[in-house]
N, C-alpha and C positions, 0 to 999 in steps of 0.2 A: 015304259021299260026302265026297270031298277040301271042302275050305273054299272052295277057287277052283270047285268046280263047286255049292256052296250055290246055288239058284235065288234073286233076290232078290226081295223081298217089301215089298209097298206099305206104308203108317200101318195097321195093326191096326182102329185109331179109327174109320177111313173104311171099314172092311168090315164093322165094327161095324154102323155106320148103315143099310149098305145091309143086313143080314140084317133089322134093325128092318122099312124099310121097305121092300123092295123081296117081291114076290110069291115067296113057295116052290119053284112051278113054274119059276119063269124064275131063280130066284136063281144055280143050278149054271153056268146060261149065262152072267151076264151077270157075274158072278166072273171067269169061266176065260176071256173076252175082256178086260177090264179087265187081268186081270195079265201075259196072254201081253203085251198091249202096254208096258205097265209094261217088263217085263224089256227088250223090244227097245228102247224109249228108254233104259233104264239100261246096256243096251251099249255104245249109241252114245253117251253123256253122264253125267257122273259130277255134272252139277250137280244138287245133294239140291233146291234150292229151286226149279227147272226141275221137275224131277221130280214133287213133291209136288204143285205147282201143278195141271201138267197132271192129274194122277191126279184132283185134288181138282175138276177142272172136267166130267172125265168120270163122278164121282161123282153131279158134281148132276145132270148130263144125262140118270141114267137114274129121279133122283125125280121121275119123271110119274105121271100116272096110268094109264096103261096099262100101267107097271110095279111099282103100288104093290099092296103086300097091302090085301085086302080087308078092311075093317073092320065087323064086324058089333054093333051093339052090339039083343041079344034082350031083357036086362029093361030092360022101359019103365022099373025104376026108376031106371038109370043116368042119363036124359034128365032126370029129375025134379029129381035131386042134382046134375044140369049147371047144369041153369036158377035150382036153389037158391044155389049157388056166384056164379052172374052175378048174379043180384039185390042179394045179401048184396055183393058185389065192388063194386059199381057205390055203393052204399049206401057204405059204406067212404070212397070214390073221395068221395063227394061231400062226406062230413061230414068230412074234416081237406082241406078247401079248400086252403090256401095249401101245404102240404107237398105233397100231390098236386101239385100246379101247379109247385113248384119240382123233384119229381123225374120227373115226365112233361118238364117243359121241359127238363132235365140230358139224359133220355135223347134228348130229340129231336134237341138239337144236338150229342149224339155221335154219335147214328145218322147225321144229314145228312152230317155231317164225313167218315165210312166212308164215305158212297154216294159224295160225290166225288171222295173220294180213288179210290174203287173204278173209277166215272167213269174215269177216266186212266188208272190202272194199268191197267183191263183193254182202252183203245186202244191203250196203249204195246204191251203185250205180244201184243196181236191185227195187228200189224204183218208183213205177208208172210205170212200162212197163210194167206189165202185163193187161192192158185193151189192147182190141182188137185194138182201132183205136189209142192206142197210139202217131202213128207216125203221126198224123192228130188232133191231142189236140192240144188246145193251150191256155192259159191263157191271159186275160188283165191288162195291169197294166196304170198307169197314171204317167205322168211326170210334176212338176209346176217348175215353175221358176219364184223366185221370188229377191228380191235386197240380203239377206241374202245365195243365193246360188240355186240349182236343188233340189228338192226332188221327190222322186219316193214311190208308196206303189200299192199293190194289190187292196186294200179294196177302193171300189170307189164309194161314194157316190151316190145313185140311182138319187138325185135330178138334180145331174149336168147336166144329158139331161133331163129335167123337167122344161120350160119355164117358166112354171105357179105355181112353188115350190110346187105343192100339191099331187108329189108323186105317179101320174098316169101314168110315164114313167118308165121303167125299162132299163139297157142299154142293156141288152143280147136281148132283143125286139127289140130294136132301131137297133143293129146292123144284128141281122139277117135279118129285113125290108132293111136294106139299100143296102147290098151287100153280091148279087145272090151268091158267092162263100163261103159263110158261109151256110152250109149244118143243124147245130143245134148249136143253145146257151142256157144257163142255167147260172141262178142267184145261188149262195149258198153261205148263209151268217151260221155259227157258233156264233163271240162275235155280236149278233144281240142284245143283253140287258146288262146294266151295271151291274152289271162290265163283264168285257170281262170272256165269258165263264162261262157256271155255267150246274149242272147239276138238272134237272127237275124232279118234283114228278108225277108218274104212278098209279094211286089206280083200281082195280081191288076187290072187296068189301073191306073189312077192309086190305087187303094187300096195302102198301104202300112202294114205293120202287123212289130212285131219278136214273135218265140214262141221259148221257151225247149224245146230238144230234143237230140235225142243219135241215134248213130251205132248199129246194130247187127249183128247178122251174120242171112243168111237165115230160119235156124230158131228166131229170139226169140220170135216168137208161139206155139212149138213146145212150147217148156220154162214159158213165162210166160201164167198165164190173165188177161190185159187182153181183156176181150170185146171183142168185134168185131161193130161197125151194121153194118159191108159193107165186104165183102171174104174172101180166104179167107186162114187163117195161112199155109195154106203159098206162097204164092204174094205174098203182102202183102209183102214185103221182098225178091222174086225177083229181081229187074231192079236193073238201077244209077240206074235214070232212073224207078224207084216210090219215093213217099213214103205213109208210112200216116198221117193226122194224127187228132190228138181232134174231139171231137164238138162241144168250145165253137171250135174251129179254123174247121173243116168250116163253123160257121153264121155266123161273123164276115166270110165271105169268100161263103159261097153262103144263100141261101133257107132252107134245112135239110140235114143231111148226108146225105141220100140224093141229093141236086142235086149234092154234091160229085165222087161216083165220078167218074173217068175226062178230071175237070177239069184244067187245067196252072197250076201256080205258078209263080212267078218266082222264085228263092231268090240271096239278096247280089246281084243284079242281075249275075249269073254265069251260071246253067244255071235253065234248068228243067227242073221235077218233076212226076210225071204220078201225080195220087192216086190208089194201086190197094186203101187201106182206111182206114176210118175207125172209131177205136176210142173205147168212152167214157170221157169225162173221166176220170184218173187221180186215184185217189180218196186220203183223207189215211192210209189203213192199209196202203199201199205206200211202201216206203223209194226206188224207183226213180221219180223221175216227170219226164214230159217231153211238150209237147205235139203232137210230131212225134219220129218215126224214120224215117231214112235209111239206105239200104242200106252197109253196112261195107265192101265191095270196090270201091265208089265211091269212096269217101273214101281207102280202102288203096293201090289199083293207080292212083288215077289223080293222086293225092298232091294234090289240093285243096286239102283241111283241116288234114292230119293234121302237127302241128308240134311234137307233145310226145308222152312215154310209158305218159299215163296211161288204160291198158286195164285193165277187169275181164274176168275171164273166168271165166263160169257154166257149170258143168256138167245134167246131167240124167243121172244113174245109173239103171242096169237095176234092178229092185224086187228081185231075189238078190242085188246086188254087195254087198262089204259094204268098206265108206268106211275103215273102219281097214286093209285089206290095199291097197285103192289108193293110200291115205298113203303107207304103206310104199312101195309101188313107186313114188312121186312124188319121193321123196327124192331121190336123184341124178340124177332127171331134166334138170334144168338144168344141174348141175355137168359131167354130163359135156358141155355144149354150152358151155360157156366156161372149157374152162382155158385160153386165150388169153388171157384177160379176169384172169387169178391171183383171185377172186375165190371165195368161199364162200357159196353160193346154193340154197337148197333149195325144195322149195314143199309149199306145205302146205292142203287143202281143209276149211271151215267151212260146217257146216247152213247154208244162205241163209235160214231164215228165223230164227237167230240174230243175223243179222250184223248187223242194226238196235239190238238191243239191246247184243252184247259188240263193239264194234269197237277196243277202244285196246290196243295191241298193247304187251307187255311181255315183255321179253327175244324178242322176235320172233315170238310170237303174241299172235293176237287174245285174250284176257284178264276184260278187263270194258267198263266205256262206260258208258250209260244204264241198264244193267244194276245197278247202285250206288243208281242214284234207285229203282230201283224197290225195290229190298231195304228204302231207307230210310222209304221213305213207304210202303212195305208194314206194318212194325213203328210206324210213327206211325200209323196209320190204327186196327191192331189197339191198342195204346197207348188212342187218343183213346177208342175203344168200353168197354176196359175200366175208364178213368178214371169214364166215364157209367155201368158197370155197378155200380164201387164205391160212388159214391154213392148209387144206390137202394138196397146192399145196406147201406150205412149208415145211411142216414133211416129205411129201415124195421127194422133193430135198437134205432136211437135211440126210437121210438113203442115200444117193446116192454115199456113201463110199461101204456098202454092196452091194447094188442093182447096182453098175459099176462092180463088182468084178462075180456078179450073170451073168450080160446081156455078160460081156468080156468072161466068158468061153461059154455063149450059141453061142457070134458070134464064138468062134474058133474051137464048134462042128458042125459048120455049119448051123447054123439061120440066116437068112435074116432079114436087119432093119426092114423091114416089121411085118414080125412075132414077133420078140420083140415091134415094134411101140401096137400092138393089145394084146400081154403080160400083156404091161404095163395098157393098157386102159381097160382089160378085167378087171384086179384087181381091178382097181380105180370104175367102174362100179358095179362091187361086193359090194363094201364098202357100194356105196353110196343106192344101193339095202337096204342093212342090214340099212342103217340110213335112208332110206324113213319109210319101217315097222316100227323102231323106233317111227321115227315121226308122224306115222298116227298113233300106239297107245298112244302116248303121248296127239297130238294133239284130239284125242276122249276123253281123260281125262281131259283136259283143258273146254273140250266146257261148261262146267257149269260156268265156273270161268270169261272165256272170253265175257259168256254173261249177267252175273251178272255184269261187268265194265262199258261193252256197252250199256249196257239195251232193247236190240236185244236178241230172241231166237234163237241161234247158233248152226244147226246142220249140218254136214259134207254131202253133198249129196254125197254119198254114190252108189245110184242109178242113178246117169248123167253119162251117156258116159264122157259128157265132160271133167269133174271133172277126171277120171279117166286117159284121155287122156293128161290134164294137169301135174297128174303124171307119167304120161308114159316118158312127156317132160321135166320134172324137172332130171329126174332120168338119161335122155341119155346127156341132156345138162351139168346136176354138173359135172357127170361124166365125160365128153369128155372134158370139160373148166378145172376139177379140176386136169385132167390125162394127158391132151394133152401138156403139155410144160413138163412135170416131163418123158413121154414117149418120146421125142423127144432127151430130155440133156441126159437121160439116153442111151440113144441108139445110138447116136453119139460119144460116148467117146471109144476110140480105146485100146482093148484089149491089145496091149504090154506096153501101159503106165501106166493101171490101174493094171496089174498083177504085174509090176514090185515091183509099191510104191501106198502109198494109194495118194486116190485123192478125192478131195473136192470142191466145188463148188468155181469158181475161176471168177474172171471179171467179164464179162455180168451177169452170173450167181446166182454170188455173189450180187451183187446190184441187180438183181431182186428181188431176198429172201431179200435184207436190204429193199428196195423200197415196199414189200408187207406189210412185218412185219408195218413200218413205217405210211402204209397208214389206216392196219388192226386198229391200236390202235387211228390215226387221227379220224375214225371214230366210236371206241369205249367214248373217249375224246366229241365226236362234242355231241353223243346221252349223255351222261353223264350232262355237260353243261345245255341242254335243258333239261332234268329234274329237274337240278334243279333252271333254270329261272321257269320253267311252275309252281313248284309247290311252289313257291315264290308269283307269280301273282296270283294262288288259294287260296293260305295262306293271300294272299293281300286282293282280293274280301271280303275273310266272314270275315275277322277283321277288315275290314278299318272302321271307325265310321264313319254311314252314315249321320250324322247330327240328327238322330233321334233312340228313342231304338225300337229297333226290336224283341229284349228277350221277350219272357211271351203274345205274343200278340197275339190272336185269334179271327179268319175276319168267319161272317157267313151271309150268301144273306140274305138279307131282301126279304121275299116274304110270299104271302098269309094275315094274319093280320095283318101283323107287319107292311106290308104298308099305314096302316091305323095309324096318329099320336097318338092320343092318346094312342093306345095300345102299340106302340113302348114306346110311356113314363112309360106307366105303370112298362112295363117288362125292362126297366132302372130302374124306382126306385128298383123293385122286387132283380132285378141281383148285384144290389151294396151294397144289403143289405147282400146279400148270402158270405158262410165261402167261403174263398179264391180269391175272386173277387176283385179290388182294384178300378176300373175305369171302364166306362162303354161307350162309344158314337158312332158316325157313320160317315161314306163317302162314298160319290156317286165314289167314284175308290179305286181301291185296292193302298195302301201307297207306297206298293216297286215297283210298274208296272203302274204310268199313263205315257202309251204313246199317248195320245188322246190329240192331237196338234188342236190346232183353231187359227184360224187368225183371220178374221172378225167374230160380229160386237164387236171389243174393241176400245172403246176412253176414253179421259181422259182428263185432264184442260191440256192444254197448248199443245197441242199435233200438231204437224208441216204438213201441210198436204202432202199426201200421206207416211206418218211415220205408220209403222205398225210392229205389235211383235207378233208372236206366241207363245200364252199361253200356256200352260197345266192348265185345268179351273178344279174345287173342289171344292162339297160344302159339308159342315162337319155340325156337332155340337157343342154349346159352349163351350166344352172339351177336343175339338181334341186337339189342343197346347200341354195341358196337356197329357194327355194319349199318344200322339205321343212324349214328350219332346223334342220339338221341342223350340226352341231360340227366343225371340222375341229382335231382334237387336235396336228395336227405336218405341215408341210408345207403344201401348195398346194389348192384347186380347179381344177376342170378348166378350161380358158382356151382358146376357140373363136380367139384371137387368134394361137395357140400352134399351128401345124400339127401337129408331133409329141404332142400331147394325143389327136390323134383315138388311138393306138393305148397310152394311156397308162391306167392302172390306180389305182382308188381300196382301200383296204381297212380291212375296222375290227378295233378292238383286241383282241377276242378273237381274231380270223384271225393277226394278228402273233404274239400270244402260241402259237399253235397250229402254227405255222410254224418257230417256235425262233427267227426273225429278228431280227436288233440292226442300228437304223441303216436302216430299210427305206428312208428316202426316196434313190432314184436307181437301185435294185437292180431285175432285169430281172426280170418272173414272163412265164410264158405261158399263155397261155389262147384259147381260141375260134381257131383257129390262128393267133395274133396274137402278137407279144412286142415288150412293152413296160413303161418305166418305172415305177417305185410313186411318185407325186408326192406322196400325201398320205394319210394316218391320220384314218379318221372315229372320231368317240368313239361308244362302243358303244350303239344303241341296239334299240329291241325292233320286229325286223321282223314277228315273228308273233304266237302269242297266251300269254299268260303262262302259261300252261300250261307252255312251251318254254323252255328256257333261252335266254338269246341267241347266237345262232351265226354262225361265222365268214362274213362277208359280203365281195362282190369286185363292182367295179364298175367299169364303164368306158362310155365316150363313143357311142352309137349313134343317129343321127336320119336314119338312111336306114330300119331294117327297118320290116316292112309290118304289125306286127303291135304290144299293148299298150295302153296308155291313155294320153290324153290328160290332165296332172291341170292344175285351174283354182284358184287361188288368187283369193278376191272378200275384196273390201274387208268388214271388218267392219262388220256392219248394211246391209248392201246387195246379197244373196245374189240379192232377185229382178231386184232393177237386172242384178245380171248376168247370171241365167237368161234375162230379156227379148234380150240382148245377144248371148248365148250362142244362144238360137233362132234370130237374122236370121242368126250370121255360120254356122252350121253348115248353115242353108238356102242360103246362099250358094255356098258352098266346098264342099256335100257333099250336093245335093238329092234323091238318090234315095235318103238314107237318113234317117229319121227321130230326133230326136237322143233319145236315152237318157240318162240321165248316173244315178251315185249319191255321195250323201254319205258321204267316209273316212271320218267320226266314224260316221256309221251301221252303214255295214259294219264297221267295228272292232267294235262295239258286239252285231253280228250274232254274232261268234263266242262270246259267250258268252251265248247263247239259255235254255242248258240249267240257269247259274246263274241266272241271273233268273229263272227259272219257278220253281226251289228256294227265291228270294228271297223272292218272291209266294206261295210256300206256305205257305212255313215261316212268313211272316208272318200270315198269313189264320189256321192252325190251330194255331198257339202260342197266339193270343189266344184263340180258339173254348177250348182245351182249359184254359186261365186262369179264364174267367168259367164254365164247367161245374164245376172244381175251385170257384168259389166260391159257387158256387151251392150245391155239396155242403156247403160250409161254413157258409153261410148257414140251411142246413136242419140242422143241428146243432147250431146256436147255439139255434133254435128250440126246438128237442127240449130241450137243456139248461137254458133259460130256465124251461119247464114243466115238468120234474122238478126243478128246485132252487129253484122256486118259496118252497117253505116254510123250503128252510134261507134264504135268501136275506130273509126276513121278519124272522123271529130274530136272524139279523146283525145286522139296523139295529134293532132294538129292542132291542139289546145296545148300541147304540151304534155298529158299523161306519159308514163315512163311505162318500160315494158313490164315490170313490176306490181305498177297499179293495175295493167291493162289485166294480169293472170291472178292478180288478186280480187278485182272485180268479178272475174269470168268466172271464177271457179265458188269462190264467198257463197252463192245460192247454193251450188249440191253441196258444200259440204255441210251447211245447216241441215239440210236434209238427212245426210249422212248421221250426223249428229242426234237428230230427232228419234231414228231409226235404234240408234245406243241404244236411248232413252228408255226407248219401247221394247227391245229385244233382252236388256238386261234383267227385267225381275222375270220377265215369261221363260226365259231359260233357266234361270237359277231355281224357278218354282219345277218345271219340269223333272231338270237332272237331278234335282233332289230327289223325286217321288222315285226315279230311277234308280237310284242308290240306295234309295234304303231296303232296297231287296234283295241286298248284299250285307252278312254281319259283320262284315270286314268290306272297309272302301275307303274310297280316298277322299279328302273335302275339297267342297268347291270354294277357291282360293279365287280373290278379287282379282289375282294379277291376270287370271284365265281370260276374267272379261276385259279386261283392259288392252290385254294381249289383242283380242278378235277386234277391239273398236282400232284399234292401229293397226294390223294387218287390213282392215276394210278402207281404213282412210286410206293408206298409203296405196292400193289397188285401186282406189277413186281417184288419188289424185295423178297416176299412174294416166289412168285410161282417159282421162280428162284435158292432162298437163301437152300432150302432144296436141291437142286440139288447139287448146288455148296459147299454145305459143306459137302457134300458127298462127291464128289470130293477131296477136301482138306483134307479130314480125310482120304480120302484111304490110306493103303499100299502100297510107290512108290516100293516096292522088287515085289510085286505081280502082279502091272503094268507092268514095266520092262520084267518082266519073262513071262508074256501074251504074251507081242509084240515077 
């Protein structure tokens, strides 16, 4: 068999487990399904950690009990030796008090740490697999290439397969026409009007309410399982004049949603809507959500809405197609419909129930995204557990004075390593029993907290086998990993050497316990670090001066009359007159978010042929400058005094420089079929999210179009003065729509959601994974404190001072400590770099950061230590002495 037809083959580890536990009879079965699916995912996706994931989720699925071998246990003496083990365990547990206590509590608060993180990871990654054909979605996205580089986006322009530009092509049509192994497509457009996203008014007689919804084609309900109260899919988005809405929709406006069917809406105080279904509320594990859908050929044929290009378009594949040969065939799909266009255009189709997690497209595909957090708080999560496993495995080598002295008389009354090896294991298993309970009551008290960070509602399923199963396997694995080397040293140590004299962990041993400790705090040190880069770079984000102020600014959709100019002017002059108000004007994009990139058609005097720049294009009011304070680096503002301004042109310094341009002011550019003068150079500021480098911007005079936001500038400290202000004049000027508004700082603030959830993690379990690291420490100190008891006596009756005695005591962990720097400092600094630089704008990792973390770690070691050890130093060496 060639290498290329080698069949691929899951973790070894995880078929291990299942021959363990899974029934004889059903084992052949339940294999040879597992892997045939394995390989077809490993077909279609080469991601290992995707891969493993799912394997590992469908592992645990089948440890049930309907699928578990039967366990027979025939000599009653096994039961005898079980229940010996637990007495003697528990007995154990009770007489070393505080070291029990400090490493049941280690583990508990590494196990809570895992659930929560688990918590998240596994809603993140539960995101879109609950429609039925899941494994048969697929999304299209588009790739250009152009002399500045690849770009890739979802939102694909309907006209591009549209010869004749007018808009009577759709692509979800176009490809399902073309090829037979496309079973269903659907168009579904959301930021379908400027500005991206906005939520819509519903009037039902004088009720008047805005909902937030989206456009889609016929057969969405087809491909998409959003259940359905009433109505039928196929027929729910048939008509132009059906709307399907949610179920909190349906009751805000009717009795209950069964009152709603066949009821009419008023929709923008334009048309009305006749509900032909009502679907339930769209839940947080859907990446698509929206409280109404509208039929797509309404919107498309009868040009309503539709003022921008941004369409997704979903597939539904036949269950034989197979997704790599229709890539293939999608490749010049588009090319060959615009070489009119000179443009390099390909398309390219993505799992849909991927697309939530990898969406950031790189060199023109989709790539990674959220997909990063989750790799990273996957290995912090496994990280924080092992730190809590190290430590038990430590404390209980560190007692290994007692417990040789315990196992040496059971081997001289006749125990087999054996029965000590399961001693040892049955106690550690106990423990970790007592610190699971812990943690699932803990982890039930957290889930408010944990979901208030994430902004996910987090609840423990409780009722999953699997979930249960998962802890069944947390609890035999800590145990048996946290037991099994502490069970083996211990029970290998020969009774006449340890009865003689005491004995302590020596060679091997010894540098295990140093090499844990060492690694335990490397990885308390690395999370340490990364909180405080992370919350460096969020502290960076909302204070960086974005070139423009973002304080006191308040954006509200133009819609209904205000589209209309003159009343927009009216309710300008009206709004500038009002207490608290300072500045009043408009933009067809929101300030902190145009990502709506153009290429063609921009030219300009002197322009080299085939030379081209992608804009981000703007048209404001004579006042934007102002009420944005925005820079004018060279030249003029626009001057409404000035006729010729109306068709005159602003530009900022990266556009100039990208233009080749010297001398731009007076020089004619064209745009939007208009052409006109460059009167003035804004200084560069940051229109989108710093993720983005700043890009060429183009601006010009528009306060006639029907469409944008209204932005309010209010006096500082007087935001409600003009909210009040703001409700009479928009009741006035615009009463059949209810006034919406949101704060720029907020919505700026919006776009980085996914750092601040990283901020709030990384902060919550760097500390969590600090005080377990010193807890571990703390129980060491313990353990050292009672074996060097007697040397420690002798000392001071030698003379040593209390000074040597804590400088002795403490000399080993801080080497340790020190080791741990060592190790943690380039592995962090290599990390938080990879992490940054997927920010064009960050802040650098400064040495004092790590210097910082090794002095906050000492001083917490020598913290958690310092009380031991001068305890030590103060005892009575007559009282030690007389002990031994």
């Amino acid at each position: 068999m060639s290498k290329s037809n080698k069949p691929y083959l899951p973790p070894r580890w995880l078929d291990q487990i299942l021959k363990v536990c899974c029934d004889p009879d059903q084992l052949e079965e339940i294999m040879g399904n597992l892997h045939e699916r394995y390989q077809l995912r490993k077909v279609r996706s080469s991601n290992k950690v995707m891969l493993f994931w799912f394997y590992f989720r469908e592992v645990l699925a089948y440890l049930r009990p309907q699928f578990s071998r039967r366990i027979r246990i025939d000599n009653p003496n096994h039961l005898t030796m079980i229940e010996r083990h637990l007495k003697t365990s528990t007995r154990s547990i009770l007489r070393n008090k505080t070291l029990s206590l400090i490493n049941i509590g280690g583990l508990a608060l590494g196990i809570t740490c895992f659930l929560c993180l688990y918590l998240w990871i596994d809603a993140e990654t539960s995101v879109n697999k609950f429609h039925k054909h899941a494994e048969e979605l697929y999304t299209v996205y588009f790739t250009e290439t152009t002399p500045q580089g690849k770009y890739g986006n979802y939102e694909i322009p309907f006209n591009y397969v549209d010869t004749n530009m007018d808009g009577s092509k759709i692509l979800a049509n176009e490809l399902k026409a073309q090829f037979p192994e496309i079973r269903e497509a659907t168009t579904y457009a959301t930021s379908y009007e400027l500005p991206w996203g906005h939520a819509c008014t519903f009037r039902l007689k004088d009720k008047r309410q805005k909902f937030e919804g989206s456009v889609a084609g016929p057969g969405f309900f087809r491909l998409f399982s959003f259940p359905l109260l009433a109505g039928d899919p196929e027929t729910a988005l048939s008509t132009r004049s059906g709307i399907a809405i949610s179920r909190s929709m349906a009751e805000s406006f009717f009795d209950s949603h069964s009152d709603a069917m066949g009821q009419t809406l008023r929709y923008e105080n334009v048309r009305d809507f006749v509900i032909t279904a009502v679907f339930e509320d769209v839940k947080d594990n859907s990446s698509l959500q929206f409280d109404y859908l509208i039929n797509w050929d309404l919107t498309h044929n009868d040009n309503i809405l539709l003022s921008s290009s941004g369409i997704n378009t979903f597939l539904l594949l036949e269950k034989s197609a197979s997704p790599e040969a229709l890539q293939a065939k999608l490749q010049d799909f588009l090319q060959d419909r615009l070489n009119s266009w000179e443009m390099d255009v390909t398309l390219g189709i993505q799992p849909f129930k991927d697309q939530y997690l990898i969406s950031n497209f790189v060199e023109g595909k989709p790539l990674n995204g959220r997909i990063e957090y989750i790799r990273i708080f996957s290995v912090v999560a496994f990280f924080i557990l092992l730190v809590a496993c190290i430590n038990f495995m430590n404390l209980v080598t560190a007692q290994s004075i007692k417990k040789a002295k315990e196992m040496s008389i059971r081997k001289v009354i006749g125990s087999s390593r054996y029965s000590l090896i399961m001693q040892s294991l049955t106690e550690s298993i106990l423990m970790t029993v007592i610190a699971m309970i812990l943690a699932l009551m803990l982890t039930w008290n957290f889930q408010p907290i944990i979901s208030e960070i994430t902004g996910k509602h987090l609840i423990m399923p409780l009722h999953l086998a699997s979930f249960w199963t998962l802890i069944l396997m947390l609890v035999v694995s800590i145990g048996c990993v946290s037991g099994f080397y502490p069970a083996l040293f211990l029970s290998s140590v020969k009774p006449n050497l340890v009865l003689q004299r005491n004995s302590k962990p020596k060679g091997k041993s010894a540098w295990l316990q140093k090499g844990l400790v060492i690694l335990q705090f490397s990885i308390s040190m690395l999370l340490m670090v990364a909180t405080i880069v992370v919350s460096r770079q969020t502290h960076f984000i909302q204070n960086t001066h974005l070139g423009y102020d973002k304080e006191n600014l308040i954006a509200v959709r133009i819609e209904g009359k205000l589209t209309e100019r003159q009343q927009y002017l009216l309710l300008k002059q009206e709004l500038q007159q009002m207490p608290g108000i300072q500045l009043v004007d408009r933009s067809s994009e929101a300030p902190h978010n145009m990502g709506f990139e153009m290429m063609p058609p921009f030219e300009w005097q002197g322009q080299a042929k085939g030379e081209g720049v992608s804009f981000l294009p703007t048209s404001v009011g004579y006042d934007f400058v102002e009420i944005m304070n925005l820079q004018i680096k060279e030249g003029r503002n626009f001057d409404r005094r000035i006729a010729s301004d109306s068709t005159a042109f602003m530009v900022n310094e990266i556009a100039l420089k990208q233009m080749n341009m010297t001398d731009p002011i007076g020089k004619w550019i064209s745009a939007w079929d208009k052409r006109g003068p460059i009167i003035g150079i804004l200084k560069d500021y940051h229109a989108s999210s710093l993720h983005d480098p700043i890009k060429p911007l183009i601006v010009d005079v528009k306060e006639d179009l029907d469409f944008g936001l209204i932005l309010v500038k209010t006096q500082p400290g007087a935001t409600i003065e003009a909210l009040s202000s703001m409700e009479k004049a928009f009741q006035e000027f615009n009463p059949n729509f209810p006034l919406a508004y949101s704060f720029v700082d907020d919505e700026y603030s919006a776009l980085y959601n996914s750092e601040m959830i990283i901020n709030k993690l990384s902060n919550a379990f760097a500390s969590l994974a600090m005080v377990i690291s010193c807890l571990g420490l703390l129980g060491l100190a313990i353990s050292a404190a009672a074996s060097r008891i007697k040397e420690m006596g002798i000392r001071k009756v030698l003379g040593a001072s209390v000074s040597n005695i804590l400088t002795l005591f403490s000399s080993g962990f801080l080497r340790l400590i020190a080791t741990a720097f060592l190790i943690a400092t380039p592995v962090s600094w290599w990390l938080l770099n990879t992490w940054l630089d997927g920010f064009a704008y960050r802040v650098h990792l400064s040495w004092w950061i790590f210097i910082v973390t090794g002095l906050i770690t000492l001083v917490l070691a020598l913290l958690t230590i310092g009380i031991q050890a001068m305890k030590t130093a103060a005892s009575n060496p007559v009282t030690a002495l007389r002990s031994e």
